[in-house]
SEDO-493409 format. One record per residue (C-alpha): residue number from 1; z, x, y. Coordinates in nm, 3 decimals, padded with zeros to 5 digits. Each point is the difference from the previous one (the first is absolute). Layout:
[rodren NUM; [Z; X; Y]]
...
***
This chain:
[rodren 1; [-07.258; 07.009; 01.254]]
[rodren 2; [-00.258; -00.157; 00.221]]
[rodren 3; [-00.155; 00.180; 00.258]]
[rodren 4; [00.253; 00.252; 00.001]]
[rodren 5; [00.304; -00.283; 00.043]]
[rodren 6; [00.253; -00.113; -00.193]]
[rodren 7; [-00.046; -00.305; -00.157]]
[rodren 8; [00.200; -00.329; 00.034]]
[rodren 9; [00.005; -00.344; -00.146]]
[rodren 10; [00.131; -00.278; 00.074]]
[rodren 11; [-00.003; -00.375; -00.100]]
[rodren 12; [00.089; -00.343; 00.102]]
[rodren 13; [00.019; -00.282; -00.285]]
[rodren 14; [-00.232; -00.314; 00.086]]
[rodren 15; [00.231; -00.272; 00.024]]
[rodren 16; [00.262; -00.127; 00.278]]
[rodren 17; [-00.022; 00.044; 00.341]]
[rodren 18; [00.008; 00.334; 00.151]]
[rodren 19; [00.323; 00.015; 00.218]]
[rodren 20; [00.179; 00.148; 00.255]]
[rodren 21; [00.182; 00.249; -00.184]]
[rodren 22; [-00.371; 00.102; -00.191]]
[rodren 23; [-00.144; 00.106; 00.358]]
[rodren 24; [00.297; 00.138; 00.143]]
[rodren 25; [00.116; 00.188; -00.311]]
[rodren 26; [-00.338; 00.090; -00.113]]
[rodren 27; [-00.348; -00.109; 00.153]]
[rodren 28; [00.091; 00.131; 00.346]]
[rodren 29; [00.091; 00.336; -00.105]]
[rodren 30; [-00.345; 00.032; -00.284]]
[rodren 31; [-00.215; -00.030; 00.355]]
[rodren 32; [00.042; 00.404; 00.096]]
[rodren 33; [00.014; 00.127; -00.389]]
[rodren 34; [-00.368; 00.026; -00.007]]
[rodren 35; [00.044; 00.327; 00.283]]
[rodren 36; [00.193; 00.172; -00.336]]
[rodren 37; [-00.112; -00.197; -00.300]]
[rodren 38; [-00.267; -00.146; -00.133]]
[rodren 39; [00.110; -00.300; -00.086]]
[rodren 40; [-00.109; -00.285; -00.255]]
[rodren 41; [00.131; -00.375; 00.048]]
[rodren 42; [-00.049; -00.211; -00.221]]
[rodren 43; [00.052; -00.439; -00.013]]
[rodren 44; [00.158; 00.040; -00.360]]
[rodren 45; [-00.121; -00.300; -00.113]]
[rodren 46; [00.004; 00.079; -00.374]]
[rodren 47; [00.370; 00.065; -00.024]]
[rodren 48; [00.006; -00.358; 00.169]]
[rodren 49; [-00.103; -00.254; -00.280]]
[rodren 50; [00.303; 00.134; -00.245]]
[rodren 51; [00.099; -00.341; 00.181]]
[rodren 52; [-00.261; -00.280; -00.001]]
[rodren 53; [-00.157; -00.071; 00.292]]
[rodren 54; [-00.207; -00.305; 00.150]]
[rodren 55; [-00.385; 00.179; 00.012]]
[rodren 56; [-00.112; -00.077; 00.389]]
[rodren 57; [00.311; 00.025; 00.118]]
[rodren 58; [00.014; 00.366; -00.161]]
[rodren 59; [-00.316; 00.074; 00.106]]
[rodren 60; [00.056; -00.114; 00.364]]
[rodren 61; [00.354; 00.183; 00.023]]
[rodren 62; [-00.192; 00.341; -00.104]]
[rodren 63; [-00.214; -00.046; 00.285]]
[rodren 64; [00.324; -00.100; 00.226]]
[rodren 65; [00.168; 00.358; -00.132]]
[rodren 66; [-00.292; 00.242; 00.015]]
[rodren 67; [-00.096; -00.166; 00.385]]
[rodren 68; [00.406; -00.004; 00.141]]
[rodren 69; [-00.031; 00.420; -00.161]]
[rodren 70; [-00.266; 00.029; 00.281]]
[rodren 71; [00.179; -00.182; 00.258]]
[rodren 72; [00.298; 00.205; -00.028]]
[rodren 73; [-00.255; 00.292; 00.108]]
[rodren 74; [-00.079; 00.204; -00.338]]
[rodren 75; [-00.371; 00.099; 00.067]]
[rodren 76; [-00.214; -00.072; -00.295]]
[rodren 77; [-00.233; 00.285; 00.106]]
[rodren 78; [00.301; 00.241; -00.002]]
[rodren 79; [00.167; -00.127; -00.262]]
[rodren 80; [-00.111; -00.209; -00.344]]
[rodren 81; [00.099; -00.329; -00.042]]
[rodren 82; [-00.093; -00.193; -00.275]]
[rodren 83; [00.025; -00.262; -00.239]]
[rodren 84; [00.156; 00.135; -00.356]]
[rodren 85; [-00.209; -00.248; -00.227]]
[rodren 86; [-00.314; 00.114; 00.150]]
[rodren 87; [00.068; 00.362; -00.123]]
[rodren 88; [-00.050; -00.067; -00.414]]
[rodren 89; [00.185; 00.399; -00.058]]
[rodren 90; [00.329; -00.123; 00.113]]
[rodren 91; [-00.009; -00.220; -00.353]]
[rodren 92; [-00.176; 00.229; -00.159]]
[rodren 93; [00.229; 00.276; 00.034]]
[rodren 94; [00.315; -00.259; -00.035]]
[rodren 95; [-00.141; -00.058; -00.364]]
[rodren 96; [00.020; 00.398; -00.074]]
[rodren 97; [00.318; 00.050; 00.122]]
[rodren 98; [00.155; -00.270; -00.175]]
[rodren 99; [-00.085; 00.218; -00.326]]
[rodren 100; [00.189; 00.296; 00.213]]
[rodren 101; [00.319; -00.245; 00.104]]
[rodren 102; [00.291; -00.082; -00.253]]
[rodren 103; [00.147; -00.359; -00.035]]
[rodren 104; [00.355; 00.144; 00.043]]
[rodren 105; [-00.064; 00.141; 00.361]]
[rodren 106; [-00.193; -00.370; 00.061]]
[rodren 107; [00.268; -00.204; -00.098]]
[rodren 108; [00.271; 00.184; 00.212]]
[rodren 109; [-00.209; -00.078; 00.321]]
[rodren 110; [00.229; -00.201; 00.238]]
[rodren 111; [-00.264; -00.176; 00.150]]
[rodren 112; [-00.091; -00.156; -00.335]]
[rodren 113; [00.291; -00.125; -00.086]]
[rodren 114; [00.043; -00.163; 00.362]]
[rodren 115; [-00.353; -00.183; -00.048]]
[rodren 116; [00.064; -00.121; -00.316]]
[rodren 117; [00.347; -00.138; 00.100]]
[rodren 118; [-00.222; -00.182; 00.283]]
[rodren 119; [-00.290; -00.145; -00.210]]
[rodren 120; [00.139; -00.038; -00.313]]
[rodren 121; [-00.299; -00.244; -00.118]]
[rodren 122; [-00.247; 00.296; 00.054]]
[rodren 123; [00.102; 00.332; -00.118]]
[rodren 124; [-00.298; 00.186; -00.070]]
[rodren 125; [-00.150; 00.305; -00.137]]
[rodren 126; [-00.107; 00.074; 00.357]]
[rodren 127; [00.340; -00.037; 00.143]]
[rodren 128; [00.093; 00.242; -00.247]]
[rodren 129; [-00.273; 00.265; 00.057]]
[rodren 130; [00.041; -00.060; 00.388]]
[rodren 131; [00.117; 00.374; 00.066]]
[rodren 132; [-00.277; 00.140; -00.218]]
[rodren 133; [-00.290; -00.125; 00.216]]
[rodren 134; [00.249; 00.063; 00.296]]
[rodren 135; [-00.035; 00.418; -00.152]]
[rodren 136; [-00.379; -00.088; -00.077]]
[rodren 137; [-00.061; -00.100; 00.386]]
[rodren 138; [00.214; 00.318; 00.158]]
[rodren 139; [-00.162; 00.259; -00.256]]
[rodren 140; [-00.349; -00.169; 00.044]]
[rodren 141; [-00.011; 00.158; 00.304]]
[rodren 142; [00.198; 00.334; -00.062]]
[rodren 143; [00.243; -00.083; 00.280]]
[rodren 144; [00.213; 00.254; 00.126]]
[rodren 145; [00.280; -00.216; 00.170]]
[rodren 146; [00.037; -00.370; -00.062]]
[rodren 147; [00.245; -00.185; 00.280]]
[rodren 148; [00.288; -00.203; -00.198]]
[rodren 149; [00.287; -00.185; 00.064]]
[rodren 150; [00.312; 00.017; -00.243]]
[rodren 151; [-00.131; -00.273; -00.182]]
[rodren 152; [-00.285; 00.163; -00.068]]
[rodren 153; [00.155; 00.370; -00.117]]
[rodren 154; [-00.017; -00.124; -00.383]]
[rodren 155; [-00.351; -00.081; -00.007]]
[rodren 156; [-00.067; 00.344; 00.180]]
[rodren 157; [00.163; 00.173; -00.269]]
[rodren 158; [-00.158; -00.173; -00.269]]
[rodren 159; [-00.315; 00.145; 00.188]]
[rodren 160; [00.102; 00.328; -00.016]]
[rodren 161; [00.122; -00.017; -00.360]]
[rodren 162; [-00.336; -00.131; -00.111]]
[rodren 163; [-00.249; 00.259; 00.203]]
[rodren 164; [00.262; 00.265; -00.154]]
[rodren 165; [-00.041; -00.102; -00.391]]
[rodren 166; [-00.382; -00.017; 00.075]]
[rodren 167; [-00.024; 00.379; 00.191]]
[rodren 168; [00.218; 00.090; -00.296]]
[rodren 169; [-00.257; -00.080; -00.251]]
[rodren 170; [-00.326; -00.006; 00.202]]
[rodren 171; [00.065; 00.315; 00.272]]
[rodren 172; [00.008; -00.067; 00.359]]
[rodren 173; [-00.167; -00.346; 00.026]]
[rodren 174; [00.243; -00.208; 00.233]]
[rodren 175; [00.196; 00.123; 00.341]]
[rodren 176; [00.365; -00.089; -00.060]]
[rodren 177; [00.096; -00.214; 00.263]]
[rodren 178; [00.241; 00.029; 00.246]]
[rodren 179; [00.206; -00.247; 00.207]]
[rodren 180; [-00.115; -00.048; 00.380]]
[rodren 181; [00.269; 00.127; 00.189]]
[rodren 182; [-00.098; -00.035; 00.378]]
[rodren 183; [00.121; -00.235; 00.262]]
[rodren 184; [00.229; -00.264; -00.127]]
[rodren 185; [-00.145; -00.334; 00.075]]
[rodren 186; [00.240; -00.261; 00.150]]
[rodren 187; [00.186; -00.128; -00.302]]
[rodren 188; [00.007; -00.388; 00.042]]
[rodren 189; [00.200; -00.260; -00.128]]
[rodren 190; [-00.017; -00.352; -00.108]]
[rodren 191; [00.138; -00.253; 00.303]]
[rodren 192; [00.143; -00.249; -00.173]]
[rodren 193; [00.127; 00.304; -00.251]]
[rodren 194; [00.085; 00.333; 00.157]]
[rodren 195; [00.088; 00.158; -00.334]]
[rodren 196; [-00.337; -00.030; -00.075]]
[rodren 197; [-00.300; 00.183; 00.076]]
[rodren 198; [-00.217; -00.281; 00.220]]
[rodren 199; [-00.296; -00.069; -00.304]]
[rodren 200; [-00.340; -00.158; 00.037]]
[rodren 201; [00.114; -00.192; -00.349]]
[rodren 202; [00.314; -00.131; 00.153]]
[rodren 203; [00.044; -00.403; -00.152]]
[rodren 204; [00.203; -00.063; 00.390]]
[rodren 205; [-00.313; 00.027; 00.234]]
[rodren 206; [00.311; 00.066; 00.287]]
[rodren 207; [00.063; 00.334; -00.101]]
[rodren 208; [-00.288; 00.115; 00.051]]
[rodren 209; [-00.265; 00.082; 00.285]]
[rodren 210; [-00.329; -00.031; -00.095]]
[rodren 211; [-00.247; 00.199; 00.215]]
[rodren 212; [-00.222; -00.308; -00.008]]
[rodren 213; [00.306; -00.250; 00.191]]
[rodren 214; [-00.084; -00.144; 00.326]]
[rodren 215; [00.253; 00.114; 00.267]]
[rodren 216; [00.167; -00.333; -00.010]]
[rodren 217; [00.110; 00.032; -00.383]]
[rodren 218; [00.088; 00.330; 00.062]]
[rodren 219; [00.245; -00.076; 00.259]]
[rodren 220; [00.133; -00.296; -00.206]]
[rodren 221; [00.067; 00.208; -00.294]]
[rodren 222; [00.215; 00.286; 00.190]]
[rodren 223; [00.188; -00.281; 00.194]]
[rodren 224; [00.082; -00.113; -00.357]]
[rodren 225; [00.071; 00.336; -00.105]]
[rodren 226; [00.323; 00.093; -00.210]]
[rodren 227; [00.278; 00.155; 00.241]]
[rodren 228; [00.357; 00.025; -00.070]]
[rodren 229; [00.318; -00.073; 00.192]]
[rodren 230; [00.091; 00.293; 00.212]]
[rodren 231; [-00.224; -00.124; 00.279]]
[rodren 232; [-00.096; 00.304; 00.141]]
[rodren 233; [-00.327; 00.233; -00.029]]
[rodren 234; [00.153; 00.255; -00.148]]
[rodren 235; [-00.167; 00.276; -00.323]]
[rodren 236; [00.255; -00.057; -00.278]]
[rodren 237; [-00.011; 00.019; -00.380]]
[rodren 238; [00.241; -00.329; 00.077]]
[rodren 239; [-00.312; -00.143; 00.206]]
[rodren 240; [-00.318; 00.023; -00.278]]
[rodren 241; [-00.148; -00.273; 00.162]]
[rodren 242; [00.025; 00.099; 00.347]]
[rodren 243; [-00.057; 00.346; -00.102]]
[rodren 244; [-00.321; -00.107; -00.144]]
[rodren 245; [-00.093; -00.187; 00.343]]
[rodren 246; [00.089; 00.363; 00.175]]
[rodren 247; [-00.210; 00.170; -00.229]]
[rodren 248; [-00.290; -00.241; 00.097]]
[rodren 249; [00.050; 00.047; 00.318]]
[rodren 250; [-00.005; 00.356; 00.032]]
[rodren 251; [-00.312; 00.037; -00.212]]
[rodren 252; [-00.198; -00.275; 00.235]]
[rodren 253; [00.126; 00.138; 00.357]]
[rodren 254; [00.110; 00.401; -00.079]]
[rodren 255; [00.343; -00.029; 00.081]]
[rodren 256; [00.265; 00.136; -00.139]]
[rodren 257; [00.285; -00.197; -00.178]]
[rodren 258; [00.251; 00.130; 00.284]]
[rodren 259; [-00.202; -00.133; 00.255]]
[rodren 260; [-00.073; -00.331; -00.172]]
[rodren 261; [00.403; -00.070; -00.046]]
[rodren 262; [00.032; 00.095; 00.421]]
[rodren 263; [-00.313; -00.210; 00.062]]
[rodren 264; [00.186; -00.296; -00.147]]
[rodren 265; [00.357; 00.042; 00.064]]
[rodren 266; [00.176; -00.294; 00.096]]
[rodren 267; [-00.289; -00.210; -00.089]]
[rodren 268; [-00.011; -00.246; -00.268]]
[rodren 269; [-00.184; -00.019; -00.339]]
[rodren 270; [-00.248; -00.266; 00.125]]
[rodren 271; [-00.152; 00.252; 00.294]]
[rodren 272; [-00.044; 00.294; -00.272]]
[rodren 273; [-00.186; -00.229; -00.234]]
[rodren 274; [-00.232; -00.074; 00.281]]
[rodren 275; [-00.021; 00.312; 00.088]]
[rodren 276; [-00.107; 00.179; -00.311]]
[rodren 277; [-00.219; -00.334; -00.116]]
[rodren 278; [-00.220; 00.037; 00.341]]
[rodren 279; [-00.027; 00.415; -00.086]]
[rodren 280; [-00.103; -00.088; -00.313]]
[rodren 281; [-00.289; -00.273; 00.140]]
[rodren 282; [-00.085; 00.317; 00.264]]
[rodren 283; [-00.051; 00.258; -00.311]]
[rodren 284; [-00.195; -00.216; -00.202]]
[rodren 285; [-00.240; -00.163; 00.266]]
[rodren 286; [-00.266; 00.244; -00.011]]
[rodren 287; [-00.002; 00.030; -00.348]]
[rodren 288; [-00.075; -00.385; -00.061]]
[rodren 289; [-00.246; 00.020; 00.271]]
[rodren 290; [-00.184; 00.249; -00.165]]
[rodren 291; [00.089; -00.178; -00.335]]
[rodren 292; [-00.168; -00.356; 00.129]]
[rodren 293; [-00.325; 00.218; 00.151]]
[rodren 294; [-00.019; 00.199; -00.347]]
[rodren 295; [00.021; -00.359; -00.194]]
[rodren 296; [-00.341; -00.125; 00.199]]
[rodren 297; [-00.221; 00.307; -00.045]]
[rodren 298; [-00.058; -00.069; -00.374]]
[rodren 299; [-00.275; 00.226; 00.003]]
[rodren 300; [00.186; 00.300; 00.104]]
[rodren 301; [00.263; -00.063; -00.253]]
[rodren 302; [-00.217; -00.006; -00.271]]
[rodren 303; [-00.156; 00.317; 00.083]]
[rodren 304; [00.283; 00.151; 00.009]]
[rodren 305; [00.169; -00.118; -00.308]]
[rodren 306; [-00.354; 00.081; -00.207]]
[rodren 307; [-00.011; 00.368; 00.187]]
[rodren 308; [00.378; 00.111; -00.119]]
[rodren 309; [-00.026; -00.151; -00.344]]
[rodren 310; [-00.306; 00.236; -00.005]]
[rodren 311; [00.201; 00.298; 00.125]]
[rodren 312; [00.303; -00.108; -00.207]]
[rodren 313; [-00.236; -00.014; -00.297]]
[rodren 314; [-00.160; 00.333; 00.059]]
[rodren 315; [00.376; 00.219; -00.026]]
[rodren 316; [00.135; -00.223; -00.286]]
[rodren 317; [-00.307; 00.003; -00.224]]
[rodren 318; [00.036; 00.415; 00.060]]
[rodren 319; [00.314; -00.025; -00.171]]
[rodren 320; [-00.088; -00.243; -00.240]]
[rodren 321; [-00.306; 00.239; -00.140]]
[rodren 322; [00.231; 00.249; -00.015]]
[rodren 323; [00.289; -00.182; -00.182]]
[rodren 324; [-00.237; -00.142; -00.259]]
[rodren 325; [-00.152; 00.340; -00.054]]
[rodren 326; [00.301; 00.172; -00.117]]
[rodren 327; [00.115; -00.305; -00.220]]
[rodren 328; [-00.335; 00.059; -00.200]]
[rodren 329; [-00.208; -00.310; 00.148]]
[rodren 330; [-00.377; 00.033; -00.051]]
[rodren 331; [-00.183; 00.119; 00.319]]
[rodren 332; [-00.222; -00.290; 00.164]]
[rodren 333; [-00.360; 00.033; -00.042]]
[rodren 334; [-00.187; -00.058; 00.322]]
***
């Protein structure tokens, strides 16, 4: 506990573009946590290079991540943000918990077994490990809460499994996570697939909204949005694609599905595209305004990336000492 708040972490991987669905399911709603929490963000760019990536473009889309965090409004005085890599415990501690984490609960990982299906010329150790160094960066910082989609429950447990064996053995050296259960984020599918969650990884660059897309693409992509053939604007299990386009609606403008389906009744498909494509432009202005005056001031940016990876540093090296005491690592000698 920091400063007498819970603690919560979060993390966004450093590849893809950010979309849609990551600002209105998650970004928007980590703004206010900082009034509760105190809260540690990290660009999890570690986790990233389990799949190769091209060097400056990696290094130029962890810039892109950490800057479109600050657009969305998460204050970096308020709130840490930082780049993983630049914090040397989150490996660190990832190598002593391996020697805490058994192959059996590794190999029955889900997400594993997806990403080897996926790049099955590069299935590595890290790929394998991935939910250790996932526990390492949550019990780094002795977080309390940790937000999480479904997708994400396994890893979470994993955590919790892993800080329990070591408080077993050790006493009371890790806080045993919990899930962040607050207010649900818009959950946002793919628009090209609604039975899909909309992903910043998607191979179909139509389903997906990137927070970076000029109003014209974004218009283009919801007129070329998956429907169905009912032909009204109507919230139906029968309707996932429409339902999806409600959904987006309603988190843009505040309205409620009812009123969305008497907005639009007796109009056509082709006016509620529109319609939700130009509340979408209207929700994300501002942020890529303050995105493109963020991207010039290289000078703030840097001191604010070198200033949280000091802070991160500070809290995770606390935990570090402490881990690497109890294991029976020599002191260091200053």
């Amino acid at each position: 506990m920091v400063d007498n708040k819970k603690v919560l972490f979060s993390a966004m991987q450093a590849t893809g573009n950010l979309t849609l669905g990551n600002y209105l399911g998650a970004l928007k709603n980590w703004v206010n946590l900082c009034d509760e929490y105190e809260c540690f963000y990290s660009v999890a760019n570690l986790h990233s290079i389990t799949v190769r990536q091209d060097p400056a473009a990696f290094r130029k889309k962890n810039r892109e991540i950490l800057t479109l965090f600050l657009a969305a409004g998460i204050d970096p005085v308020k709130n840490c943000i930082y780049y993983q890599s630049q914090v040397s415990a989150h490996a660190e501690l990832a190598w002593i918990l391996n020697c805490y984490t058994y192959m059996g609960e590794l190999s029955r990982m889900t997400q594993f077994k997806d990403k080897s299906a996926k790049h099955a010329d590069n299935i590595n150790a890290g790929l394998f490990t991935y939910p250790v160094l996932m526990a390492a960066d949550i019990l780094l910082f002795q977080a309390d809460v940790v937000p999480v989609g479904k997708d994400q429950l396994q890893h979470l447990e994993i955590t919790r499994d892993i800080a329990q064996r070591f408080n077993q053995i050790y006493g009371d050296v890790f806080t045993v996570p919990e899930p962040y259960i607050g207010k649900s984020g818009a959950r946002i599918m793919s628009l090209q697939d609604p039975e899909h969650k909309m992903s910043k990884s998607d191979e179909n660059p139509n389903g997906s909204i990137y927070l970076i897309d000029d109003p014209d693409t974004i218009i283009r992509k919801f007129k070329r949005a998956v429907t169905d053939s009912e032909g009204c604007v109507r919230y139906s299990e029968n309707q996932p694609g429409i339902s999806n386009l409600i959904d987006i609606y309603s988190a843009c403008t505040g309205k409620s599905a009812a009123d969305i389906e008497k907005e639009f009744d007796g109009k056509g498909y082709g006016d509620f595209k529109l319609a939700v494509g130009e509340a979408v432009v209207d929700v994300l202005k501002p942020l890529q305004e303050r995105y493109a005056d963020l991207s010039k001031n290289k000078d703030y940016l840097d001191g604010i990336i070198k200033e949280n990876a000091e802070k991160a540093s500070y809290f995770a090296n606390k935990t570090l000492r402490k881990v690497q005491k109890k294991v029976g690592f020599p002191e260091i000698i200053r």
